[in-house]
C-alpha positions in Angstrom: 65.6 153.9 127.0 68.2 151.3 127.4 72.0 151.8 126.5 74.1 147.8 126.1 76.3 146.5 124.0 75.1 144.8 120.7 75.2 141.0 120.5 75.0 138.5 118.0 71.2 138.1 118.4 70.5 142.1 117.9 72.1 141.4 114.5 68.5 141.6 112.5 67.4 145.0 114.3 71.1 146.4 114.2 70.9 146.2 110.5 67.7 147.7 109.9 69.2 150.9 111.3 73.3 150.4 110.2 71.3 150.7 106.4 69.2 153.9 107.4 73.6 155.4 108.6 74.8 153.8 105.0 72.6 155.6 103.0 72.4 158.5 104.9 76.0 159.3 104.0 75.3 158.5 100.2 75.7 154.8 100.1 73.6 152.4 98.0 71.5 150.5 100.5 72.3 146.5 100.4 71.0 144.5 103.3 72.4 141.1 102.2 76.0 142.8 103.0 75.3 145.0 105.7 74.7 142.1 107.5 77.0 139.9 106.5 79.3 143.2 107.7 78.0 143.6 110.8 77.7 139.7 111.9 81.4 139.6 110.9 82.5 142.4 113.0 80.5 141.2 115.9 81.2 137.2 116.1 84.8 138.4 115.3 84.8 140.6 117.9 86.3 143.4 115.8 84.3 145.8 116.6 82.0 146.7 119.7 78.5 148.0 119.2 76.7 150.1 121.7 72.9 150.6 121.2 70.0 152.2 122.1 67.1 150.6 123.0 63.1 152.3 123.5 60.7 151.1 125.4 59.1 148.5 122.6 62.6 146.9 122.5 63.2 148.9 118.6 67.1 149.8 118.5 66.8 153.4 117.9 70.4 153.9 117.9 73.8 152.7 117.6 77.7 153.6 118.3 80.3 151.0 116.6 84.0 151.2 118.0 87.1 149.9 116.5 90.5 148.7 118.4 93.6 150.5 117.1 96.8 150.4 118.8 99.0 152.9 119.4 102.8 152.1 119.4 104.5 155.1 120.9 102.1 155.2 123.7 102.1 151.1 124.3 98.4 151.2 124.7 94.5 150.9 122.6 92.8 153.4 121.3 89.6 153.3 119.8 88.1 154.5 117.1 84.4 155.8 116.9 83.9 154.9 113.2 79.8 155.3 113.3 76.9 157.0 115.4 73.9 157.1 114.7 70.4 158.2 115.8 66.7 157.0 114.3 65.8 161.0 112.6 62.3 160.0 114.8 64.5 160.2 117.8 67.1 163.2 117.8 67.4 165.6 119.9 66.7 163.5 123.4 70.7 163.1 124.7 70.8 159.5 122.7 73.9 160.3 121.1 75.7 161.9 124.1 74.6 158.2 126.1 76.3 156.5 123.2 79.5 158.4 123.8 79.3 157.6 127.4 79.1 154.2 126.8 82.2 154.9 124.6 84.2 156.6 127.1 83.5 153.8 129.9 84.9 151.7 127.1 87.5 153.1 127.0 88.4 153.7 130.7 87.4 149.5 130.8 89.8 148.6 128.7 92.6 151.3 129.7 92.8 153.1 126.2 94.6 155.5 125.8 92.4 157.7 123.5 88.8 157.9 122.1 89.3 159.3 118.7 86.6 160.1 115.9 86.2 162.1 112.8 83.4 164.3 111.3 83.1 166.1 108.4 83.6 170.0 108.9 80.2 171.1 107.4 78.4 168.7 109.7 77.4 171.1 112.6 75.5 169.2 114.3 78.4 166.3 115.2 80.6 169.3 115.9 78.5 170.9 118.6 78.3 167.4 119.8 81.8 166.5 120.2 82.9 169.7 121.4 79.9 169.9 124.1 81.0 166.4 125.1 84.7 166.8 126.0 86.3 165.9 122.7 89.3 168.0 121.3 89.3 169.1 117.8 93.4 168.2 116.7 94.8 170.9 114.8 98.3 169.4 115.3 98.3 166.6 112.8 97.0 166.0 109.3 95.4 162.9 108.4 95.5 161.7 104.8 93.9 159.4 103.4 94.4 156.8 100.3 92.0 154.2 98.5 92.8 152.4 95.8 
């Protein structure tokens, strides 16, 4: 398997999979957005992609990171907003390479903080997280509005 970051050319494959992580958490699948989305964030450079690669070149999983900035500190942080695995390929260490690749981001760039957020009831994530070195905050609440 190959871990690199997404580029604009992966765009077409990257999709295929960002709709399989949409509608696994409940959203209506629409291709014609996702990728608009997902070319946007890339040729933008908004966001940075990480995926996984198998040996017939099939992207078989995918991190996305976000910049965010924190103020007090003076520095980035970034924000693991998605990760996901193809269900035909879980349980093989892909999404512990994906948060590798996340962490070297981060010490690339000089972040200050990798941060992330999974629902409570998803056990799976939160063996994941706390097997690889993440810290669950119990400090701080984090609210949330949409309008």
């Amino acid at each position: 398997m190959k871990f690199r970051k997404a580029i604009f050319g992966d765009i077409p494959k990257l999709v295929k999979l960002f709709e399989e992580y949409r509608v696994f958490y409940g959203e209506e699948p629409n291709l014609e957005l996702a990728t608009n989305f997902i070319e946007h964030r890339i040729k933008n450079g908004e966001s940075v992609v990480f995926i996984c690669e198998n040996k017939d070149n099939q992207i078989i999983g995918f991190a996305q990171l976000y910049p965010l900035f924190s103020s007090t500190r003076l520095k980035k942080i970034w924000l693991l907003n998605d990760l996901f695995v193809d269900e035909n390929f879980r349980g093989l260490g892909i999404s512990k390479e994906l948060l590798d690749c996340a962490k070297d981001l981060c010490r690339e760039t000089g972040a200050c903080e990798l941060t992330l957020e999974t629902q409570r009831n998803n056990v799976i994530a939160n063996r994941l997280y706390k097997k690889t070195d993440f810290s669950l905050d119990i400090e701080h609440n984090f609210y949330a509005w949409s309008g």
